[in-house]
C-alpha positions as CSV (number, residue, x, y, z in Angstrom):
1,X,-19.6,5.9,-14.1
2,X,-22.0,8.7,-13.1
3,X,-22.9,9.5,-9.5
4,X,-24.9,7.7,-7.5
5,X,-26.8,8.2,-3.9
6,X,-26.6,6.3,-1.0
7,X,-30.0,5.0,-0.1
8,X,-28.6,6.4,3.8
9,X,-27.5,9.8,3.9
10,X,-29.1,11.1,0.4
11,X,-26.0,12.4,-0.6
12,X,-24.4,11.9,-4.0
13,X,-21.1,10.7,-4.8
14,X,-18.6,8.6,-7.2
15,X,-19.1,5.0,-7.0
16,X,-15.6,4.4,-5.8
17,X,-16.8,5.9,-2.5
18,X,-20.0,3.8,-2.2
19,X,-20.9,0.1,-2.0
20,X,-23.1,-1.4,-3.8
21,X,-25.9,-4.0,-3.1
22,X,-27.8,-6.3,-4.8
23,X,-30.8,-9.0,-4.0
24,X,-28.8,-12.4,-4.6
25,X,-30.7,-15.7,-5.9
26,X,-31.9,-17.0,-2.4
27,X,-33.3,-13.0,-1.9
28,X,-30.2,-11.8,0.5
29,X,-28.8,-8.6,-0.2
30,X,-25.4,-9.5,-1.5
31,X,-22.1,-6.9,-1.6
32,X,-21.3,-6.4,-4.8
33,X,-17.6,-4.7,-4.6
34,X,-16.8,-5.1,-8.2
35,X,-20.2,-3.7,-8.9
36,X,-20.6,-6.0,-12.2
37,X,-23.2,-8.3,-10.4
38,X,-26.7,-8.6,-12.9
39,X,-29.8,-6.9,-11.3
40,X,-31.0,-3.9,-9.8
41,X,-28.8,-2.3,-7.5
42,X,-28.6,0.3,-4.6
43,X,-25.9,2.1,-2.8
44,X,-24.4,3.1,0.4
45,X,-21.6,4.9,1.5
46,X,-18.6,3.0,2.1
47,X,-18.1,3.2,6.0
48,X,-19.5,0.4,8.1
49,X,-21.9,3.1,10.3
50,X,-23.8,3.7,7.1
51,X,-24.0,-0.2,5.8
52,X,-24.8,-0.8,9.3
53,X,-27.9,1.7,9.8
54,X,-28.7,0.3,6.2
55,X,-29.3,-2.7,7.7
56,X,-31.1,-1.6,11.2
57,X,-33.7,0.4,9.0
58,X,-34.0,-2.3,6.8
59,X,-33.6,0.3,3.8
60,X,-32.3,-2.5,1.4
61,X,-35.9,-3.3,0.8
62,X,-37.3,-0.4,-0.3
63,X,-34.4,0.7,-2.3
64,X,-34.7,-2.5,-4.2
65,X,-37.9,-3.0,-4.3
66,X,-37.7,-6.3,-3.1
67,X,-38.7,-8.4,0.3
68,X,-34.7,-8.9,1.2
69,X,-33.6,-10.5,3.9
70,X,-30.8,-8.6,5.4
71,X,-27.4,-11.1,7.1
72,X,-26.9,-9.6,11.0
73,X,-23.7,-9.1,10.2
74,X,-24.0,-7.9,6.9
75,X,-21.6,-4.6,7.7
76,X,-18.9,-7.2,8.7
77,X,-19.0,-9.2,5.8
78,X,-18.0,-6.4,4.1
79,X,-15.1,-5.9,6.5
80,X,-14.1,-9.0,5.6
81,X,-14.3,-9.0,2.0
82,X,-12.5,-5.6,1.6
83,X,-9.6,-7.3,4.2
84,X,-9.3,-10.2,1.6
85,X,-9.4,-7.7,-1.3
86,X,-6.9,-6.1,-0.2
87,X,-4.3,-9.3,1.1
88,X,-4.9,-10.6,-2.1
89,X,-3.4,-7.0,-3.5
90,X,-0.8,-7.3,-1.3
91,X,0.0,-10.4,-2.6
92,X,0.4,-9.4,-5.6
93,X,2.3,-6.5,-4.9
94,X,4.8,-9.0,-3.4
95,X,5.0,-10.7,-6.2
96,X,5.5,-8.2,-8.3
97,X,8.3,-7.0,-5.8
98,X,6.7,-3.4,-4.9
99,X,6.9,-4.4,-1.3
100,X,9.9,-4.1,1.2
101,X,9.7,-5.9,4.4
102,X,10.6,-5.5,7.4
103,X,11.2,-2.3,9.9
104,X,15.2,-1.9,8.3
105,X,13.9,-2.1,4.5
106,X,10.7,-0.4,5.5
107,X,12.9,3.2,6.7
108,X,15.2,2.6,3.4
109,X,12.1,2.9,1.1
110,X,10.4,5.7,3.2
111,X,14.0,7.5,3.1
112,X,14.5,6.7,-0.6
113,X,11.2,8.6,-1.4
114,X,10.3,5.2,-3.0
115,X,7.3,4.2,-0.4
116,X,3.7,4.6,-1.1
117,X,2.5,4.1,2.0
118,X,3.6,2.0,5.0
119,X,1.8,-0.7,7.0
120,X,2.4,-1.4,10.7
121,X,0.5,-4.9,11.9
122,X,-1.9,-3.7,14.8
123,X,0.6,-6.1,17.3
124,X,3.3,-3.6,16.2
125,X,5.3,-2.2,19.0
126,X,4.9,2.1,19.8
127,X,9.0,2.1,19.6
128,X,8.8,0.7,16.5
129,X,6.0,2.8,15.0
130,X,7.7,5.8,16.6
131,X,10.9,5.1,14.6
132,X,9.4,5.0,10.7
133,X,7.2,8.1,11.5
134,X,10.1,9.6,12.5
135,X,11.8,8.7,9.4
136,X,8.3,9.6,7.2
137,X,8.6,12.8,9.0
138,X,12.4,12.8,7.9
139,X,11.5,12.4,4.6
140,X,9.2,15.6,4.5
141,X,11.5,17.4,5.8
142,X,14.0,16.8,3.0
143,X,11.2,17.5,0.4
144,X,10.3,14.0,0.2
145,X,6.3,12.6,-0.4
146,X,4.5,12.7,2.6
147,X,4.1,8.5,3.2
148,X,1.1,7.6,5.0
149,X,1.1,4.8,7.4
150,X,-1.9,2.6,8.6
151,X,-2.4,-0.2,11.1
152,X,-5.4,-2.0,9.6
153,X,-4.2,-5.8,9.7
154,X,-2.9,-8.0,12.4
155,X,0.9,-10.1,11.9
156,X,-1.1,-12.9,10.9
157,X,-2.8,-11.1,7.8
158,X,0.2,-9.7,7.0
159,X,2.1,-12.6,6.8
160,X,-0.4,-14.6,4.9
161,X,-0.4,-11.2,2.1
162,X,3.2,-11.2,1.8
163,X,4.0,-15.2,1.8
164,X,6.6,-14.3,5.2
165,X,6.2,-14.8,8.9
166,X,6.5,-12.2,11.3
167,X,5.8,-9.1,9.1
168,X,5.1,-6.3,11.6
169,X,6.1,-3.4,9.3
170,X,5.9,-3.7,5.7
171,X,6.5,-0.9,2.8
172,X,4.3,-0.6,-0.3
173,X,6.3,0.5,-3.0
174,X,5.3,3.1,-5.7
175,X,4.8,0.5,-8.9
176,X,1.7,0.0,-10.5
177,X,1.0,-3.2,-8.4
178,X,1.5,-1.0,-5.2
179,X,-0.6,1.4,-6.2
180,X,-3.6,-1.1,-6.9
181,X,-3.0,-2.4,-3.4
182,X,-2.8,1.2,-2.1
183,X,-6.2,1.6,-3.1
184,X,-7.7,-1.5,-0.8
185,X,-5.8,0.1,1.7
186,X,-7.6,3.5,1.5
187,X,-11.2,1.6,1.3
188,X,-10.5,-0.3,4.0
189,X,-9.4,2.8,5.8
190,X,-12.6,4.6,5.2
191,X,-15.1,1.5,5.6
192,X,-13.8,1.5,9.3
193,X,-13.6,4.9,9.8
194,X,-10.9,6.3,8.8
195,X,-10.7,10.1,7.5
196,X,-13.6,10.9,4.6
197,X,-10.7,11.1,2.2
198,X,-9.2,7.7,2.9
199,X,-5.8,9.3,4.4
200,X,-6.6,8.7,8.1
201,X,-3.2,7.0,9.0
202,X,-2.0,6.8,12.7
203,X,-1.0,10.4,12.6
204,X,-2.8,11.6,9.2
205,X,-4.8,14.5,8.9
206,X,-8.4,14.3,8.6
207,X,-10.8,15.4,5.6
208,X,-14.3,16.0,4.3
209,X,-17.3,14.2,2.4
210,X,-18.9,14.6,-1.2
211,X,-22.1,15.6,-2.0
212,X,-27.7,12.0,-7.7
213,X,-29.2,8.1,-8.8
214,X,-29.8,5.8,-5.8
215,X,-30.6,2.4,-8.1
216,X,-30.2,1.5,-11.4
């Protein structure tokens, strides 16, 4: 897909880094994640500040040229349907058996080289935390991939993604299904203000923003 500018900032970009809206039946302005949704549509960047000046500024209308009525909480809907996009990734991750659970299996992957990224539940203890980076740091060290870790989901969302209770650390492994779930996890990194580049983890480094076609 070619470029397209978010009706905020007036910068350009690739549509994975933008959302896209579009007026829905009843005249709401409607996320359209999968951007496949018929009509005209407009774009914003994908971090909550920028869906939520959208919104204040009430820049929905004039982008699509249409007397839209805007939800108050329209930047967190989108929270929560990038959260379910990616639990429902997750899931199938799991089933797919590119996960490892658990703090014991989680260090085995990150020391096997074989974890994509690594999820802590925001309840997750700093001892605990402090142990895996230690091993993701290990791993570097050794000339291993440098394994990301986030905390973007409480133990309840992580046990409802991965069928198990009392997930607190959890491993996503590099297979095809873990790498489809990785991408949620960068989005919904980025939506909430994580680095530009989607690698702000709890000790990632941060990086920097792209800069035509606001509607189509």
């Amino acid at each position: 897909m070619a470029e397209r500018t978010c009706i905020v900032t007036r910068r350009a970009g690739e549509p994975e880094g933008l959302i896209r809206f579009v007026a829905g039946p009843d005249m709401s302005v409607v996320p359209d994640l999968k951007r496949n949704l018929p009509g005209r549509g407009c774009w914003v960047t994908a971090e909550r500040a920028r869906v939520e000046e959208a919104a204040r500024k009430n820049l929905f209308r004039r982008a699509l040229k249409a007397e839209v009525n805007v939800d108050r909480d329209l930047a967190g809907l989108v929270d929560g349907l990038l959260t379910k996009s990616l639990l429902g990734a997750l899931g199938l991750a799991r089933k797919a058996g590119a996960v490892a659970l658990g703090a014991a299996k989680t260090d085995a992957a990150i020391r096997s080289g074989k974890a994509l990224v690594v999820l802590h539940a925001r309840e997750a203890a700093e001892d605990g935390i402090r142990k895996l980076s230690q091993a993701r740091t290990a791993t570097v060290h050794l000339g291993g991939p440098d394994i990301q870790a986030y905390k973007l989901l409480s133990e309840a969302e992580m046990g409802l993604a991965f069928g198990a209770t009392n997930v607190i650390h959890a491993a996503v492994l590099a297979q095809d299904a873990g790498k489809a779930a990785f991408r949620r996890v960068v989005a919904l990194d980025r939506y909430r203000g994580g680095s530009p580049d989607g690698r702000a983890a709890i000790d990632g480094p941060p990086a920097q923003t792209a800069p035509n076609k606001d509607t189509e």
